[in-house]
C-alpha positions in Angstrom: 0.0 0.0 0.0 2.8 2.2 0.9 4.6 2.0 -2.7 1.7 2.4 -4.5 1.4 5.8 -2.4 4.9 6.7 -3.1 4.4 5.9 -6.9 1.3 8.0 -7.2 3.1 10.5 -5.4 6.2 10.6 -7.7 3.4 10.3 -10.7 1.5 13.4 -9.4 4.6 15.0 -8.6 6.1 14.5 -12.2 3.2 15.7 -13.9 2.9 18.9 -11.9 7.5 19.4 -13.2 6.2 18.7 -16.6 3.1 21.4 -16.7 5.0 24.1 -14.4 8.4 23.2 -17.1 10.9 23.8 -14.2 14.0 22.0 -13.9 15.0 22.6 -10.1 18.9 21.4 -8.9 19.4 17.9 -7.5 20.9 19.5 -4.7 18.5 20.5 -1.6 20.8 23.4 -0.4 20.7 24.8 -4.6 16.8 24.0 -5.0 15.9 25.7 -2.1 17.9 28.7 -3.2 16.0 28.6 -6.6 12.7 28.6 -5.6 13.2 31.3 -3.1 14.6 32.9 -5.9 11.8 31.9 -8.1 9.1 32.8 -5.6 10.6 35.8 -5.0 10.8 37.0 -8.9 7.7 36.3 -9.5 5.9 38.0 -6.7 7.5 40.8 -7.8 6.9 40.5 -10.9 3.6 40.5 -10.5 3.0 42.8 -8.2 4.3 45.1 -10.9 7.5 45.8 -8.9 9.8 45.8 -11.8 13.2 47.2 -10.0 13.1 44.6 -7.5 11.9 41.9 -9.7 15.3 42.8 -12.7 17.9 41.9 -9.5 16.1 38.4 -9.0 15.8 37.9 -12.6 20.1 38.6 -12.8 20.5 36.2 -9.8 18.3 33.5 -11.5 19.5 33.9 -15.0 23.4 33.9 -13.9 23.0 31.3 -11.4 19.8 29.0 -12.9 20.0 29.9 -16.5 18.1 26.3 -17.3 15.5 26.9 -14.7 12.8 27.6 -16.7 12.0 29.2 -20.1 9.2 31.5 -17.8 12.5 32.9 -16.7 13.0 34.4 -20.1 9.5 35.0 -20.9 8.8 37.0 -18.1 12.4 38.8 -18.0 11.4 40.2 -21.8 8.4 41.6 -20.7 9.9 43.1 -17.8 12.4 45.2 -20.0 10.0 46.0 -22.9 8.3 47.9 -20.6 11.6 49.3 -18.9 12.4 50.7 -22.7 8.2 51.7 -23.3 8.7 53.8 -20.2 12.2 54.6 -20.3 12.9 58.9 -20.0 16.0 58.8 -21.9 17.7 57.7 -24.7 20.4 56.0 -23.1 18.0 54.2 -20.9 15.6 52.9 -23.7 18.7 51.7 -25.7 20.3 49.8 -22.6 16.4 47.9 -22.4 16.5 46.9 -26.2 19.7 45.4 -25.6 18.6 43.8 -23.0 15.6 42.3 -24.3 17.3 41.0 -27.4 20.4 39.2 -25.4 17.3 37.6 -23.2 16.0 36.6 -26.6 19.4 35.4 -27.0 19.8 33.7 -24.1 16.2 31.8 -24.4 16.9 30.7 -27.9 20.5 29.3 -26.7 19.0 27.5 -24.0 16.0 26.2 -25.4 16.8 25.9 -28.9 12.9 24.1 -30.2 11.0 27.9 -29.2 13.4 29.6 -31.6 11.1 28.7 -34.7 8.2 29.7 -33.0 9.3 32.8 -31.5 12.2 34.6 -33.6 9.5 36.8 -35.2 8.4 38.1 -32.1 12.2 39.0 -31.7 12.0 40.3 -34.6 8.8 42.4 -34.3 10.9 43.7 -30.6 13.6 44.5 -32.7 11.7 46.4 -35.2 10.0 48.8 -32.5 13.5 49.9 -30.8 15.6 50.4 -34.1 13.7 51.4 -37.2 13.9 54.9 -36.4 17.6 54.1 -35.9 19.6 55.6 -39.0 22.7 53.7 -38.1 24.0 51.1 -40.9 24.6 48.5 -38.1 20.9 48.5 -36.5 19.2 48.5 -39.9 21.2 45.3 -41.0 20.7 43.6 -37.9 16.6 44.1 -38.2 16.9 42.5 -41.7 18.7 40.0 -41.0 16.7 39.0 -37.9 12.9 39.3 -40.4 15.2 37.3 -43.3 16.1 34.4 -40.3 11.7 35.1 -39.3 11.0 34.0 -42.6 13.7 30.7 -42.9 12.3 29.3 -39.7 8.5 30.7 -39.8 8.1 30.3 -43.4 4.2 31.5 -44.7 3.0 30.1 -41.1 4.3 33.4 -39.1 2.4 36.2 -37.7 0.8 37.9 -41.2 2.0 41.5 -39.9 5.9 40.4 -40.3 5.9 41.7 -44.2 5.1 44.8 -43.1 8.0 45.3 -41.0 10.3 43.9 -43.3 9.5 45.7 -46.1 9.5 49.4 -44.3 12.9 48.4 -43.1 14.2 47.1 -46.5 13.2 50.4 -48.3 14.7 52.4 -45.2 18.2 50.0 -45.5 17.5 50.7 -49.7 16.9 54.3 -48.4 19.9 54.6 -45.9 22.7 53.3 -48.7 23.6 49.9 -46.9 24.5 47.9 -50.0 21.2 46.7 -50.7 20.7 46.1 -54.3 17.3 46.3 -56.5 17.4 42.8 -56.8 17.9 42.0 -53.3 15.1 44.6 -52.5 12.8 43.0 -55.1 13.6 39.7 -53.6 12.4 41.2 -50.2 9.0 41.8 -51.8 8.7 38.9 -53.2 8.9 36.9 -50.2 6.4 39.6 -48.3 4.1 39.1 -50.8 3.8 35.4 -51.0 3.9 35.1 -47.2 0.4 37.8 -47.3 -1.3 35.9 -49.9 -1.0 32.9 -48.4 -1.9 33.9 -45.0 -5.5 36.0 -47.2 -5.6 32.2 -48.5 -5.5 30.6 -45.5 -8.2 33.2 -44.1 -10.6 33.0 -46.2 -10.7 29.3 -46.3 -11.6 29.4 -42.3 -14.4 31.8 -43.4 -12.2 35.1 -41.9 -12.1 38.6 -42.6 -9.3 39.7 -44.8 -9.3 43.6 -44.0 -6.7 43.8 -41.7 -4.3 41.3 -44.2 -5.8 43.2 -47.4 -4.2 46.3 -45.8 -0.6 44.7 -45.5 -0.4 43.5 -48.6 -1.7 47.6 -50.1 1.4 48.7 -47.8 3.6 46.2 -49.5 2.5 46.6 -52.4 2.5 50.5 -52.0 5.9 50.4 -50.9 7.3 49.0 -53.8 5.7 51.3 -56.0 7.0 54.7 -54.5 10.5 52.9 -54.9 10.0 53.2 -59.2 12.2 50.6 -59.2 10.2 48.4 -61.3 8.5 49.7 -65.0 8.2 47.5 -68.6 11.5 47.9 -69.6 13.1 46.7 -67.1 11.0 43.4 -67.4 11.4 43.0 -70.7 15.5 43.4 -70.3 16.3 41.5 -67.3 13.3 39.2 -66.7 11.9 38.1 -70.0 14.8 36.7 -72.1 15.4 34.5 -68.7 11.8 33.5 -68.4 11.9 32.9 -72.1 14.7 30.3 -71.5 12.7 28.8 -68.9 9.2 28.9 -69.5 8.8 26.6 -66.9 10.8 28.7 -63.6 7.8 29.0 -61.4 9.7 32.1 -59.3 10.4 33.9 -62.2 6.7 33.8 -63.9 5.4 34.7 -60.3 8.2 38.1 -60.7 6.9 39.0 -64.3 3.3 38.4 -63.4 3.3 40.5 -60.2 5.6 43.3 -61.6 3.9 43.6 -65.0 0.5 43.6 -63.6 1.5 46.2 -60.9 2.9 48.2 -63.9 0.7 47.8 -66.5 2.4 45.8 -68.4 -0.4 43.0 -69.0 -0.8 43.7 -72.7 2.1 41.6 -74.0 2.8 37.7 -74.9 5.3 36.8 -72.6 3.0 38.4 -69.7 -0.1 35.9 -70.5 3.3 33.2 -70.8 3.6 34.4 -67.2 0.1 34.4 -65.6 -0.3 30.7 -67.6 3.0 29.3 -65.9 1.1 31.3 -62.4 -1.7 29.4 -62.8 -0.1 26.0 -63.3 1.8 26.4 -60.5 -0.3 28.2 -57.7 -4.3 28.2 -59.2 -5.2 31.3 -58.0 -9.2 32.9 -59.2 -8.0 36.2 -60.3 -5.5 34.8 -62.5 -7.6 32.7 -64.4 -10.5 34.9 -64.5 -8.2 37.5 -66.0 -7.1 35.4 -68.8 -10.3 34.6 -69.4 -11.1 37.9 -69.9 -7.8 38.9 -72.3 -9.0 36.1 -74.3 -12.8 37.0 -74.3 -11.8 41.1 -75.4 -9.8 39.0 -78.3 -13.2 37.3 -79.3 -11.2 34.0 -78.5 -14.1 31.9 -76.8 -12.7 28.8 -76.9 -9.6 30.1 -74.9 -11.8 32.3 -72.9 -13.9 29.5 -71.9 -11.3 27.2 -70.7 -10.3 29.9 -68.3 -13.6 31.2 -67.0 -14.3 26.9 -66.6 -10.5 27.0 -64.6 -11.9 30.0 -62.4 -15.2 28.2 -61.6 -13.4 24.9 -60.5 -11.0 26.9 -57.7 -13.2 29.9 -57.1 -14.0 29.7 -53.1 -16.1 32.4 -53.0 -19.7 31.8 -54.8 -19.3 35.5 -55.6 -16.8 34.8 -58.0 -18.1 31.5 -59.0 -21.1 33.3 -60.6 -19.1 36.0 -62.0 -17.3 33.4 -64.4 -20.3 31.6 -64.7 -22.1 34.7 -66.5 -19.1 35.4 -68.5 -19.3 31.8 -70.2 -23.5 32.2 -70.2 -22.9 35.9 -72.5 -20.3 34.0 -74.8 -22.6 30.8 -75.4 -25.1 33.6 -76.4 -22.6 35.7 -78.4 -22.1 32.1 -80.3 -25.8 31.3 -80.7 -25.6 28.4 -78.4 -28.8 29.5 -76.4 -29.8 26.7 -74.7 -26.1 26.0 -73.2 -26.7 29.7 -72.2 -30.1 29.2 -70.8 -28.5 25.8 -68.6 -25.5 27.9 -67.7 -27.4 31.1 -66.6 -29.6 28.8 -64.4 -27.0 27.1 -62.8 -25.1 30.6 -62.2 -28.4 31.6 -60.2 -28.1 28.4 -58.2 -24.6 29.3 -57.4 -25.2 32.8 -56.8 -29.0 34.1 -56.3 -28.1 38.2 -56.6 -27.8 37.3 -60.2 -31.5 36.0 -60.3 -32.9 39.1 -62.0 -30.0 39.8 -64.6 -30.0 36.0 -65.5 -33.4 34.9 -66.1 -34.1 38.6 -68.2 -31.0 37.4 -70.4 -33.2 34.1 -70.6 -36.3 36.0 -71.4 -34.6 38.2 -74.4 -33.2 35.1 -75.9 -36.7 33.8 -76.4 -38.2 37.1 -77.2 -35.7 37.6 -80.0 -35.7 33.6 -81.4 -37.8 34.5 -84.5 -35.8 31.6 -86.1 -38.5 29.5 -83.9 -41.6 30.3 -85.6 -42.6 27.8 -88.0 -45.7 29.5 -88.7 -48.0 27.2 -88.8 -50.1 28.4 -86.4 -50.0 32.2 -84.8 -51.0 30.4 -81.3 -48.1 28.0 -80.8 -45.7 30.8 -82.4 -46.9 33.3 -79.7 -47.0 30.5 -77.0 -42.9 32.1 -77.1 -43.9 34.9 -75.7 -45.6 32.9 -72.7 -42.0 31.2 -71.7 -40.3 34.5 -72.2 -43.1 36.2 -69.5 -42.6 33.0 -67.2 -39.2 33.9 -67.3 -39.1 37.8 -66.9 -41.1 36.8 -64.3 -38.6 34.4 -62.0 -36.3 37.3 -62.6 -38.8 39.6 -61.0 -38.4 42.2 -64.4 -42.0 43.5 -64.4 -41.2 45.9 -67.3 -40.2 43.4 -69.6 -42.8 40.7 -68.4 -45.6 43.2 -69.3 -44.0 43.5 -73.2 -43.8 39.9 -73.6 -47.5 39.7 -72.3 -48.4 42.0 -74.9 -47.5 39.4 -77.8 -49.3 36.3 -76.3 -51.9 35.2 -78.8 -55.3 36.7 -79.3 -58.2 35.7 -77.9 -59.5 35.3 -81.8 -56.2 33.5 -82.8 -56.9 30.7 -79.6 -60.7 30.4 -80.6 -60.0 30.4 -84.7 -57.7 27.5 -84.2 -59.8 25.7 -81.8 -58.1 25.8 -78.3 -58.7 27.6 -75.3 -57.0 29.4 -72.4 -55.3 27.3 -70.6 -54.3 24.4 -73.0 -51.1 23.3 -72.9 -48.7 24.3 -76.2 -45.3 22.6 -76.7 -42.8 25.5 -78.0 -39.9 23.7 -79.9 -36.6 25.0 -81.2 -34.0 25.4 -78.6 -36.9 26.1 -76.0 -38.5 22.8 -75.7 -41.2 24.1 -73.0 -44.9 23.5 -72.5 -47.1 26.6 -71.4 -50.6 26.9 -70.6 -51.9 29.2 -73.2 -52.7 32.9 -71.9 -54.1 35.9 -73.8 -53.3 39.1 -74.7 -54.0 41.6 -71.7 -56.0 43.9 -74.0 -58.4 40.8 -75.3 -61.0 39.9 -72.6 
């Protein structure tokens, strides 16, 4: 009974080591010291007694530097708000050195939290030395979002492009060797970090704004540089990309550079969006070569890209957008009913384009004179009834009232021996059956 006590014990005991993450010394005489030391750091700490609390944290760190990573945590916080309140500007720098050695120090002695906390270091940095015109500070912050980016990759915190971008135009700014490419290179990896992070948002259903407005800043950032315009695409980046239709990096370059230039009437830039697409399917893309091809009067081409922005369009929005694009080229063609089944299904997908859709239905039936094979005025006119049905889903009363003025006459129904109400088969395209109505004006 006894040792299952004592092994419960040492189980409980264990457990509570492992949540609290403290390594205390073998030795009684050292592990008392630390958790005096501990206790008394802490209290402090929390009581918001910072002085007190910084000469247990130097006791701790020099003499119990594996203690616990808390140590470190808390010790940061303590001296962020040492530099926040500091009156001075010797005072504030001594703080942001010493948050970034206890970064340091953390990172050294618990090497697995570097990855997910060097862009907070980062972030730290970037408060204390952007406004900091020496060489030496501004290479350090770049270095430090560069090292963010290796070890966070697209999974870091979506505000880190920001940062890195207003201190890579300040370096470019500043004159510390960096280059345009290197610059560019910096934008690059800013951007796709953003998109991916408005990707990953909007597949959990989140709001964008707050991302939307990094990537403008980014994006604006680059811009007021001028680095970038046509012909310097077309001599450094297209020859390349011509060698190597296939370099996924290099298309993403051309793609984002031309488009933010304007440069997006040219070959090799649809070469570039096409190599985009292959690579990352992304809706804007392929709805914008569907358009290019579609102001070319190249439906084939356009239709294969307004299909391709249907099949990864995550928004029904944009689903339906493409959708009607492909309904008003099956109608530019003559293929009516192929525009009548896709205008349908875009309502499905996207019921604000109810009214827009079913009058585009209606015209095509109002304007079908190839239908009439006239035979007989009634089931010519019977036309006119679908077109009203349809005007009607749409909710167009204007229209619905012109196609009720060509429904058959009362005469025309009795002459040919029906009556209200029978059902008439209109063929052609149409295949519908109506119950026959008459004209308003015939009672």
């Amino acid at each position: 009974m006894r040792i299952k006590f004592l092994l419960t014990l040492i189980i409980i005991t264990s457990g509570y080591s492992a949540m609290a993450q403290f390594k205390w010394p073998e030795d009684p005489e050292k592990r008392s010291d630390a958790q005096t030391k501990w206790t008394l750091f802490s209290d402090t700490e929390k009581a918001g007694n910072y002085d007190a609390a910084k000469g247990h944290l130097a006791y701790i760190l020099e003499n119990y530097p594996e203690l616990s990573e808390s140590t470190y945590i808390k010790g940061i916080a303590i001296w962020d708000e040492s530099w926040e309140n500091g009156k001075t500007e010797a005072e504030k720098d001594a703080a942001a050195a010493k948050v970034m050695s206890l970064y340091d120090m953390r990172f050294k002695t618990y090497p697995e939290s570097k990855k997910d906390n060097i862009g907070r270091q980062a972030i730290s940095a970037y408060k204390y030395y952007i406004k900091d015109k020496d060489p030496e500070k501004t290479k350090y912050l770049l270095d430090l979002f560069k090292l963010t980016y290796e070890l966070e990759g697209n999974e870091g915190f979506y505000s880190t492009g920001r940062y890195y971008m207003q201190t890579a135009v300040l370096g470019y700014a500043r004159d510390i060797g960096l280059t345009d490419e290197q610059l560019l290179d910096i934008y690059n990896r800013c951007t796709e970090h953003i998109d991916y992070q408005i990707q990953k948002a909007k597949s959990q259903n989140k709001s964008t704004k707050s991302m939307d407005a990094v990537k403008e800043f980014v994006d604006k950032k680059l811009a007021d540089l001028n680095l970038i315009d046509c012909n310097f695409i077309v001599e450094k980046l297209v020859p390349e990309f011509k060698a190597n239709p296939k370099d996924e990096e290099l298309a993403n370059k051309i793609f984002v550079y031309a488009f933010n230039g304007g440069c997006t009437d040219a070959d090799w830039f649809i070469d570039a969006a096409k190599t985009v697409l292959e690579t990352k399917p992304q809706y804007g893309i392929a709805n914008m070569l569907g358009s290019t091809y579609l102001k070319e009067k190249d439906y084939v081409n356009a239709k294969v890209y307004y299909e391709k922005a249907i099949e990864i369009a995550e928004d029904n929005t944009d689903k339906g957008k493409a959708m009607k694009q492909i309904v008003l080229m099956e109608r530019l063609e003559g293929n009516k009913a192929e525009a009548r089944k896709m205008a349908i299904a875009a309502v499905e997908i996207d019921p604000t384009l109810k009214e827009e859709m079913y009058t585009l239905i209606g015209d095509m039936v109002m304007q079908s004179n190839e239908c009439n094979q006239e035979k007989s005025q009634v089931d010519d006119r019977a036309r006119f009834i679908v077109a009203y049905d349809y005007y009607m889903k749409g909710g167009n009363q204007l229209k619905a009232s012109q196609a009720k003025s060509q429904f058959p006459s009362g005469g025309e129904i009795f002459t040919e021996g029906k009556e209200v109400g029978d059902s008439v088969t209109v063929g052609c395209w149409i295949q519908q059956s109506v119950k026959l109505q008459k004209r308003p004006d015939q009672q």
